[in-house]
C-alpha positions as CSV (number, residue, x, y, z in Angstrom):
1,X,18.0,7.3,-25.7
2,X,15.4,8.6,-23.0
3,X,17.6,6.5,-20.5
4,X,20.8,8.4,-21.1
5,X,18.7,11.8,-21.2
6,X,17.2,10.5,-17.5
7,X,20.7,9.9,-16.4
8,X,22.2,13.5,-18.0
9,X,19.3,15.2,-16.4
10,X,20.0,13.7,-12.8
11,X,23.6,15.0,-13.2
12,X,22.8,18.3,-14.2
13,X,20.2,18.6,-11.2
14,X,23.1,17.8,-8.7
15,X,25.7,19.9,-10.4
16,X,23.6,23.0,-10.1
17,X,22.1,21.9,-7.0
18,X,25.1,21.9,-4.9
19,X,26.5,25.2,-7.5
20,X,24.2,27.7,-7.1
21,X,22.3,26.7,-3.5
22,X,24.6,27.2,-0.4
23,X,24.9,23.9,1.9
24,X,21.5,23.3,3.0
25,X,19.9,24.3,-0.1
26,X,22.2,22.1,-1.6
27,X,21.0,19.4,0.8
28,X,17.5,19.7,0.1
29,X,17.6,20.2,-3.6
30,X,20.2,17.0,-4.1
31,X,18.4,15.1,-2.1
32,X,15.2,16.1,-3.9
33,X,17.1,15.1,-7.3
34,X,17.6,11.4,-6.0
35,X,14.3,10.7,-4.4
36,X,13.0,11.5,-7.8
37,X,15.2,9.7,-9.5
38,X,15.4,6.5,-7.6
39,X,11.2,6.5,-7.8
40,X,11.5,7.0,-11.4
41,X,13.9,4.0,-11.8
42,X,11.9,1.7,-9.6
43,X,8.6,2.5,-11.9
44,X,10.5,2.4,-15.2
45,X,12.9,-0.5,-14.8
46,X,14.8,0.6,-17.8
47,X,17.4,-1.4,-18.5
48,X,16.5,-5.3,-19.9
49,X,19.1,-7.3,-17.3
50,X,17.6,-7.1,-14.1
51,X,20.9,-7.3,-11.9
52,X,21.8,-3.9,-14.0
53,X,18.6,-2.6,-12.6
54,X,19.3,-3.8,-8.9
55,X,22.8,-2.2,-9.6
56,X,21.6,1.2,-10.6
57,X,18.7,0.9,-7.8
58,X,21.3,-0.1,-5.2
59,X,23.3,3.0,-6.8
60,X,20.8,5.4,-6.2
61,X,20.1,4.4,-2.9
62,X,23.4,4.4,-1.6
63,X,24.4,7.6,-3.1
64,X,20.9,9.2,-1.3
65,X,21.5,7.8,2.0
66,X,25.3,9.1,1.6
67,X,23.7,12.8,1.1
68,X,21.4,12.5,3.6
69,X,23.4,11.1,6.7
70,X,26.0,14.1,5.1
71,X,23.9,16.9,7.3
72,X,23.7,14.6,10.2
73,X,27.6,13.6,10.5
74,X,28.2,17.6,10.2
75,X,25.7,18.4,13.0
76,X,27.3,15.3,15.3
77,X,30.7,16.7,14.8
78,X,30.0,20.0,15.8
79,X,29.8,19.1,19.2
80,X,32.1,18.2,21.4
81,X,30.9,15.2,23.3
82,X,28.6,13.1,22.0
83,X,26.9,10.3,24.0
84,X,26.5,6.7,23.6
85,X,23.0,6.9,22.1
86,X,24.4,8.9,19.4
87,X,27.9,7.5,19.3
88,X,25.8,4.4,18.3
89,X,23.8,5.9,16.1
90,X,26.6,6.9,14.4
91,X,28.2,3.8,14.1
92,X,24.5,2.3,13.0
93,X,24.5,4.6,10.1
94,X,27.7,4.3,9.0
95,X,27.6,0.1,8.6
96,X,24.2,0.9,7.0
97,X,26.2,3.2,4.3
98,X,28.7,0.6,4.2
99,X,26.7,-2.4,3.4
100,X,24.6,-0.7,0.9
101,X,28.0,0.7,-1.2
102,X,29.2,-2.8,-1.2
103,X,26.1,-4.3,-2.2
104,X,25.5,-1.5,-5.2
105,X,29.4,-2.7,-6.0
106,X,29.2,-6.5,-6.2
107,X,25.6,-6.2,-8.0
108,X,27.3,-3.8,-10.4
109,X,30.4,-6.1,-10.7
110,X,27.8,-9.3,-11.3
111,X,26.0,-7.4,-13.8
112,X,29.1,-6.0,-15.7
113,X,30.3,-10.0,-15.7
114,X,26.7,-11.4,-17.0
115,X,26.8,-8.9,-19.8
116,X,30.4,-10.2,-20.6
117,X,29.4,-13.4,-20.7
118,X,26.3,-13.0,-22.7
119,X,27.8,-10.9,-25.2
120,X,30.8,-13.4,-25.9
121,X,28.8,-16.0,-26.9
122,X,28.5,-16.0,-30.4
123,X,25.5,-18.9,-31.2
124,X,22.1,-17.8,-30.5
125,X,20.3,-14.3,-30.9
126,X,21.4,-10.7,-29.3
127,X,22.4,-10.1,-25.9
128,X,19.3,-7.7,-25.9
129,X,16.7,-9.7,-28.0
130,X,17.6,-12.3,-25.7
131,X,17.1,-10.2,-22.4
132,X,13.7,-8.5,-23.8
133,X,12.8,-12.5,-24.8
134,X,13.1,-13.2,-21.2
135,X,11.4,-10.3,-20.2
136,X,8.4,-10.5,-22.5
137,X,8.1,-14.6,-21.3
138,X,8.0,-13.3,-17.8
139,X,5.2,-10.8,-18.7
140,X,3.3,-13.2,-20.1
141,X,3.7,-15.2,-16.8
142,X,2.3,-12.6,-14.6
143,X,-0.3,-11.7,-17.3
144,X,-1.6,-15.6,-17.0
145,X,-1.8,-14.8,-13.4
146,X,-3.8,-12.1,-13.6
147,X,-6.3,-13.5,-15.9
148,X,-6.0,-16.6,-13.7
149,X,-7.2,-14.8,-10.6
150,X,-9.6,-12.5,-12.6
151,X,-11.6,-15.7,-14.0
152,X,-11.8,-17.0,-10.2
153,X,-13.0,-13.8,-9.1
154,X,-16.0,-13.8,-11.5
155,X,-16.5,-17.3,-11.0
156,X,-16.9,-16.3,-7.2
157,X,-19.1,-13.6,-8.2
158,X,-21.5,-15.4,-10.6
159,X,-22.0,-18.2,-7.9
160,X,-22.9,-15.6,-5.1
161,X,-25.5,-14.3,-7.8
162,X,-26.7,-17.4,-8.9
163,X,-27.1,-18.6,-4.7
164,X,-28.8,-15.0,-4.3
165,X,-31.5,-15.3,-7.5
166,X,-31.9,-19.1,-6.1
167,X,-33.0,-17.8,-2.5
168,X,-35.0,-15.1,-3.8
169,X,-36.9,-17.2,-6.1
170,X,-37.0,-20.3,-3.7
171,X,-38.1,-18.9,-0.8
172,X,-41.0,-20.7,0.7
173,X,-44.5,-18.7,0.6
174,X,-45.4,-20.2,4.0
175,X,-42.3,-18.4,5.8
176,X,-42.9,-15.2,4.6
177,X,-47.0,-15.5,6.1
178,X,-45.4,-16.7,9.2
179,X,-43.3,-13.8,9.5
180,X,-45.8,-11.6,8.6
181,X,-48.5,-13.5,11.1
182,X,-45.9,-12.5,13.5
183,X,-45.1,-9.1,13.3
184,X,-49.2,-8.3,12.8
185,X,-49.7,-10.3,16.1
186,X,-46.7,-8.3,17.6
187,X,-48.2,-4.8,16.9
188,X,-51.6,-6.3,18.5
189,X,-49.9,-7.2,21.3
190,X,-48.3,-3.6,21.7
191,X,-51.6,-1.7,21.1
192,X,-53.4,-3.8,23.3
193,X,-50.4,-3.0,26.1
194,X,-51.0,0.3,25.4
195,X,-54.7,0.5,26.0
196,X,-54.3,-2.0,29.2
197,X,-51.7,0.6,30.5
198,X,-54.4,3.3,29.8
199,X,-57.4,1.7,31.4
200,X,-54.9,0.8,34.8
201,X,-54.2,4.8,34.7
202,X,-57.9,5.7,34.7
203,X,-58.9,3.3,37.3
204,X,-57.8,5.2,40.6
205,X,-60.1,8.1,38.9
206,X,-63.0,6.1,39.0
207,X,-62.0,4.7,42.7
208,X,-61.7,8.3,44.1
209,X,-65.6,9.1,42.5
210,X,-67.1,6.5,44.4
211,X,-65.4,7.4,47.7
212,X,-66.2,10.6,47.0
213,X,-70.1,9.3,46.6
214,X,-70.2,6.6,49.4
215,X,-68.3,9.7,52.6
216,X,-71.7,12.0,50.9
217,X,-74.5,9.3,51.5
């Protein structure tokens, strides 16, 4: 029921887009109405065949790509020579348009013939227990997946714990005194720079005085 209400609503959106707006508000709001409408189908996935849902995708996206290259056809044949860049642009768009309609059509046309098929045969369940069978199986698939990858992950993340406890709890006493030797040895080294550097600034000081003494005797 909500599917058919979707599809009545879409409808109604382009009716009254291109009724009451004038042509490019009738551009903007149509193609408005499809974007929406082909982002809602390819989160919902609404119908239980997935050909019908490439079908009705394929549908969509033809009939937005049709609206849209609509205001660029109008503004190329407004003038009256057209170069080859956009003569082939043209042409580029127009097999684009082409194979998309045909693909929506022969999806549409497989889908209409595996729901003819499946609904003739009389042994078995439903046609639609037996699609929403096939789509709970596949759920379950990617769900196993998931829960696959999710139990490497922790695995992955309890090992790095377990190796970062082991270092922290193994590391050897001696290293850390060494290390500690060291940078205590390094500060020595710097102060004792320091105060050498001093003493070799105050030295011409003292040189001077005793010039100074020796030029008065």
């Amino acid at each position: 029921m909500c599917r058919e209400l979707v599809i009545i609503a879409r409808k109604l959106g382009l009716m009254v887009a291109f009724y009451l707006g004038s042509q490019q508000q009738a551009w903007l709001m149509g193609t408005t109405v499809l974007i929406i409408a082909l982002v809602v189908h390819a989160a919902a996935r609404p119908y239980e065949d997935h050909v019908t849902d490439w079908s009705e995708f394929l549908t969509l996206a033809a009939n937005l790509l049709i609206l849209v290259t609509g205001a660029v056809f109008t503004v190329l044949s407004e003038r009256e020579q057209l170069n080859d860049s956009t003569l082939r642009f043209r042409t580029m768009v127009q097999v684009i348009t082409g194979v998309i309609m045909l693909a929506a059509a022969a999806t549409t046309v497989v889908a209409q013939r595996h729901v003819w098929i499946a609904v003739r045969q009389r042994d078995g369940p439903d046609y639609k227990e037996r699609m929403v069978s096939t789509r709970l199986e596949e759920a379950q698939a990617e769900a196993a997946e998931l829960q696959e990858y999710l139990d490497t992950l922790r695995a992955d993340l309890q090992a790095q714990e377990e190796e970062r406890v082991k270092r922290k709890v193994f590391e050897n006493p001696l290293t850390r005194a060494v290390q500690e030797s060291a940078e205590n040895l390094a500060d020595s080294i710097g102060s004792s720079i320091m105060f050498s550097s001093k003493d070799l600034a105050d030295l011409p000081e003292e040189a001077d005085g005793k010039d100074d003494s020796g030029d008065e005797d």
